[in-house]
C-alpha positions, 0 to 999 in steps of 0.5 A: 876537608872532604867532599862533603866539606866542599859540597857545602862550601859550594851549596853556601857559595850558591846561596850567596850567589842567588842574594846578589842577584836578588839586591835591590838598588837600595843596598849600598856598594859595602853590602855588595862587596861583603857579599861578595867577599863572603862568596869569594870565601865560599868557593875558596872553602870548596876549591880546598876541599876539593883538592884534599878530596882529590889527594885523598883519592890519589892515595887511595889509588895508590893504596889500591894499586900497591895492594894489587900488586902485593896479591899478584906477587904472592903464589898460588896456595894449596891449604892442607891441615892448616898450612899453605903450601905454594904450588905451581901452575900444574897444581904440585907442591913446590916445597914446605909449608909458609909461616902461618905467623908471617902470612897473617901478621905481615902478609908474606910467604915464607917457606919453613925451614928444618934447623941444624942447630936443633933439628926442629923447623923454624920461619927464618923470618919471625923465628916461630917454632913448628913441629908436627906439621905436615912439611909436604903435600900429599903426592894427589892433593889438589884443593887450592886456596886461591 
């Protein structure tokens, strides 16, 4: 259930609450009780969907939270043809570039490496090939991605 589940349980619990105020004595006690049984119901409706709606929030935080701490854990980028390049808090380069795979298909840094075996530069984590890619920046480039 969400909220709005809840908020129509609460709107149903309402209107039943205004009926029972309005019995006349000409109604006997089995209405009364079916009455209230069904506002009894109601409320429970809303109570379960009020308390789906917060563990919905819950982990909606929690998502928040874990994604906060994902991006504050990356490092600051310099984007150069293409290619982000990590760089320290006085703007240089620290090294190569990152993946381009990794960063878009997992949302992580990480810095190509030259392969002994074949002499070509590879991710050593999803084992993507790259030749011709600037594998430094330049010595005065300042743009910055972040």
């Amino acid at each position: 259930m969400d909220i709005m589940t809840g908020l129509s349980a609460i709107s149903e619990a309402l209107k039943i609450t205004n009926k029972l105020r309005e019995l006349d004595k000409k109604f006997d006690k089995s209405e009364f009780k079916m009455q209230i049984s069904d506002l009894y119901m109601a409320l429970s409706d809303a109570k379960i969907a009020l308390a789906d709606a917060k563990l919905e929030l819950s982990k909606k935080d929690v998502e928040i939270d874990k994604l906060k701490s994902v991006h504050d854990s990356k490092m600051r980028t310099s984007k150069y043809k293409g290619y982000n390049f990590g760089i320290d808090e006085s703007g240089h380069s620290i090294g190569r570039p990152f993946c381009p795979v990794c960063e878009k298909t997992k949302d992580i840094q990480i810095q190509l490496t030259r392969t002994i075996i074949t002499g070509t530069d590879q991710c050593p984590s999803c084992k993507a090939a790259y030749s011709g890619y600037p594998w430094q920046l330049p010595p005065d480039y300042l743009e910055t991605s972040e």
